[in-house]
N, C-alpha and C positions, 0 to 999 in steps of 0.2 A: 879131596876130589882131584881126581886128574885131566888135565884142560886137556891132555889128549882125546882125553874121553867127550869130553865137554863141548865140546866147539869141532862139529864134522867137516871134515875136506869136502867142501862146501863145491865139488863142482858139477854141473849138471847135466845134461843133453848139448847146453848151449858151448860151456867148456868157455867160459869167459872169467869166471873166480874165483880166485881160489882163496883158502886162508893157510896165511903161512904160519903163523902162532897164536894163541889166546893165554893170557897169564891175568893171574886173580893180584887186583893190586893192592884194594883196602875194601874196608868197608865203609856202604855210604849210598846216597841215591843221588838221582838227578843227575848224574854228570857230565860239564860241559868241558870238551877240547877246545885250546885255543886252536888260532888257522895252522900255526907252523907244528904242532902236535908234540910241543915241548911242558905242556902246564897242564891243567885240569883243576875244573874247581867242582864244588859236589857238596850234599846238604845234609839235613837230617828229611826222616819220613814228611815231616810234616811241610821241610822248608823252612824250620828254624837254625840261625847259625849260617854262617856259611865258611868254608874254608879251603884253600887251594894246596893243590900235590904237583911237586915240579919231578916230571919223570926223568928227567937227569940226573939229578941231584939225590930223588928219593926220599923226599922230606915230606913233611907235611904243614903249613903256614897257614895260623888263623887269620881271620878276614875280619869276621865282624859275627859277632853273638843276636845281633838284631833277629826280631820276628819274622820270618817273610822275606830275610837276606837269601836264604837259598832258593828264591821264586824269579826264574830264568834271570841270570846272573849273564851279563857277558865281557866280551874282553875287548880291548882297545883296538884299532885297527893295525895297530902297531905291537900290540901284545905284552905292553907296559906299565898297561893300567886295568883296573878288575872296575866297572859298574854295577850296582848293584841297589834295591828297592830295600829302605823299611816303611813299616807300617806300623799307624798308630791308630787310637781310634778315639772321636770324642764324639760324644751325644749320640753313643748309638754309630756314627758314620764314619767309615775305616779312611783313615789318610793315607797317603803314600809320600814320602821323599825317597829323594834318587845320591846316591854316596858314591866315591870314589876311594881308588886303595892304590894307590900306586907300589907297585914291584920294586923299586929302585929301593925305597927307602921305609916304604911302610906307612908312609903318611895317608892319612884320611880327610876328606874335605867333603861338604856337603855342598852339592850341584844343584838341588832342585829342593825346595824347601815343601811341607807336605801340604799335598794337594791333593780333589776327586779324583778318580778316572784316567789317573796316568796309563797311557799304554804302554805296549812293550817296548825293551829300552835296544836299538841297534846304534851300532858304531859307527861315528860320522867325526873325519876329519879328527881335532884334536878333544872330541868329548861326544856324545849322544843325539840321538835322534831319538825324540817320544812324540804320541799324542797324546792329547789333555783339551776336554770340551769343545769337541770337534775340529780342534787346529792342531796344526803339525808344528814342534815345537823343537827347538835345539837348545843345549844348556853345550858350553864351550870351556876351556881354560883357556880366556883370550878372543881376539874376532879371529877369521879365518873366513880365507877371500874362496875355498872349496865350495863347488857348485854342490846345491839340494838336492840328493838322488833321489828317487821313488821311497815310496814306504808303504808297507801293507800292514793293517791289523785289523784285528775281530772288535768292533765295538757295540757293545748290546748284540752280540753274536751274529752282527755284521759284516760283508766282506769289504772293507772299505781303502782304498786308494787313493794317496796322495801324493799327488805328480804336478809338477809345474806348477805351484800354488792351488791348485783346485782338490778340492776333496769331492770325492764320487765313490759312493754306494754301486758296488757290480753285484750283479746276479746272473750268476753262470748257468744257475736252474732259475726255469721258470715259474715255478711255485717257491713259494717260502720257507725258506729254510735258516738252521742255523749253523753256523760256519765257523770253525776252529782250525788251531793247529795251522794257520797260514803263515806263509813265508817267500819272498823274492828266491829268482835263481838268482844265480852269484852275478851273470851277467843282463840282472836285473830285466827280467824279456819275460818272463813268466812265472806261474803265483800257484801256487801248492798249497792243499787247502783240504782240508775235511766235512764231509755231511753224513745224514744217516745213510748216504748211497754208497760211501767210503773215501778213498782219496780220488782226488783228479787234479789235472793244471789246466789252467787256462792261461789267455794271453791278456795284455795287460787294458784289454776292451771289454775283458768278461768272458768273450767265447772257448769252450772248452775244446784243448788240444788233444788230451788225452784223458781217458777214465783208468785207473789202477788198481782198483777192486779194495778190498779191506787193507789197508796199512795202518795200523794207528801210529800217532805221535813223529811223523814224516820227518825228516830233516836232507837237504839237498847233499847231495857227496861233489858230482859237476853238475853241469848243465841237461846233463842226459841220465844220470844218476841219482835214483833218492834211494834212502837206506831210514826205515822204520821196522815197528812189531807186528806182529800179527798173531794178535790174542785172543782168546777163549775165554768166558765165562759162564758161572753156572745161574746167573741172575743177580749174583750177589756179590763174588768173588772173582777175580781171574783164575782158571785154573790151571792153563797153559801160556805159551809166550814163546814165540821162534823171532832173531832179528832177520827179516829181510834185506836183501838189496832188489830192486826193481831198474829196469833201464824204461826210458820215455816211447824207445823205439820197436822195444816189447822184444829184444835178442835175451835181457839178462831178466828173469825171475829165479833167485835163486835162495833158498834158508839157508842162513851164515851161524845158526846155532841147531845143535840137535836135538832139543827138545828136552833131555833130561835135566834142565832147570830152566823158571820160567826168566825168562831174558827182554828185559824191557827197557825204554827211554833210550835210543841210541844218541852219540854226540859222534862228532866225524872230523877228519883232517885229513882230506882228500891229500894236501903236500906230503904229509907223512904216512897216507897209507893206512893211517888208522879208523877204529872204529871204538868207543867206549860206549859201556851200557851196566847199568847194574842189576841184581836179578831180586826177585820178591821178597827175598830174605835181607836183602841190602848189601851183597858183595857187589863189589865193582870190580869189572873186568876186561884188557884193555886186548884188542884184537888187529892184529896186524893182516892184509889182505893184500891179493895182487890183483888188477885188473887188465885182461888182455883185450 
């Protein structure tokens, strides 16, 4: 396949982005860019296995053969160290511990020993930030005098926030719904989030900023920019998949793939410009972008 083909000059009425290359790099799913857009890590279909691609280098480094290791994986603030979930299960009830992989050398060490209900795992100072049975919890290499930023996650498909020691339940709609796919801006002010209504953000009170229409699988680029898919199915199947970029202030809607393969899960490196995503069949494919 030729990526020329693959990936259209993606610019629109608005004339704000463009793609300046897409290149197929391995095969694989899930793929996450670190921040400085030098690494990538990526799974099997299911999220078994995990293993990291250093786009410099061109290599490929195994991480860890675990269950559930490639179930949102991410990177140290510093971009030194790989975190990462396995799972176990006894009596019936799935556990979760939380591993670390350091870059340097290769060494592994287990951070969080298995437990319920772990949530997802964001990067804080010199190790993690999760929740676990309604508390906001940190696992560290060491103490670290780094103030507690905000954190958001979906618990019992909840949208729940914890800020300032308090944990609170927002509901951005007024009926009941269930809520995925959330995630902080980068300059932690606002909360990106999925329902059956599609994406929206609100602010960090509940009240919604902006509605976005269908994005699935959302991920923040800046503060003004989210870059997600916007897929088709026939009840059963996806059977399409375009990655979008969306601006907050409604200048940029624009499809950064052309449709001739379905292009799903974006990862992003606003520093670098990048965008990675892999398509239904399992290539991964890494896209470089300009934004004016």
């Amino acid at each position: 396949m030729s990526c020329l083909l693959f990936c259209a000059c993606a610019v629109c009425a608005q004339e704000k982005v463009t793609v300046i290359s897409c290149e197929y790099l391995l095969n694989g799913f899930y793929p996450e860019l670190s921040k400085d857009g030098t690494k990538m890590l990526f799974t099997s279909e299911n999220y078994s296995g995990l293993s990291l691609y250093d786009l410099q280098q061109k290599r490929v480094i195994p991480v860890s053969r675990n269950a559930n290791a490639g179930y949102q994986p991410v990177f140290s603030s510093d971009n030194s160290t790989v975190f990462f979930r396995s799972k176990e299960f006894r009596n019936g009830y799935g556990y979760v511990s939380v591993e670390s992989y350091a870059l340097l050398d290769g060494s592994s060490r287990t951070l969080l020993s298995p437990r319920r209900e772990v949530g997802r795992l964001v990067p804080y100072a010199n190790g993690i930030l999760f929740s676990q049975e309604k508390l906001l919890r940190k696992a560290t290499f060491g103490k670290t005098a780094e103030p507690v930023p905000a954190y958001v996650s979906n618990e019992n498909l909840e949208l729940v926030l914890y800020k300032d020691g308090k944990r609170t339940v927002l509901h951005p709609y007024a009926e009941e719904l269930n809520y995925i796919w959330s995630s902080l801006s980068p300059d932690g002010q606002k909360i990106l989030f999925n329902t059956k209504y599609g994406t929206a953000v609100c602010d960090l009170s509940g009240k919604i900023l902006v509605e976005l229409g269908q994005l699935n699988a959302p991920v923040w680029y800046t503060d003004n920019l989210v870059v997600g898919m916007h897929d088709v199915d026939d009840g059963h199947v996806i059977t399409a998949s375009r990655i979008v970029m969306m601006s907050l202030d409604g200048h940029i809607n624009q499809q950064l793939t052309d449709g001739k393969e379905i292009a799903m899960y974006p990862s992003v490196s606003a520093r670098n410009n990048n965008i990675v995503f892999n398509t239904l069949d399992g290539k991964i494919y890494l896209m470089t972008i300009s934004v004016e």
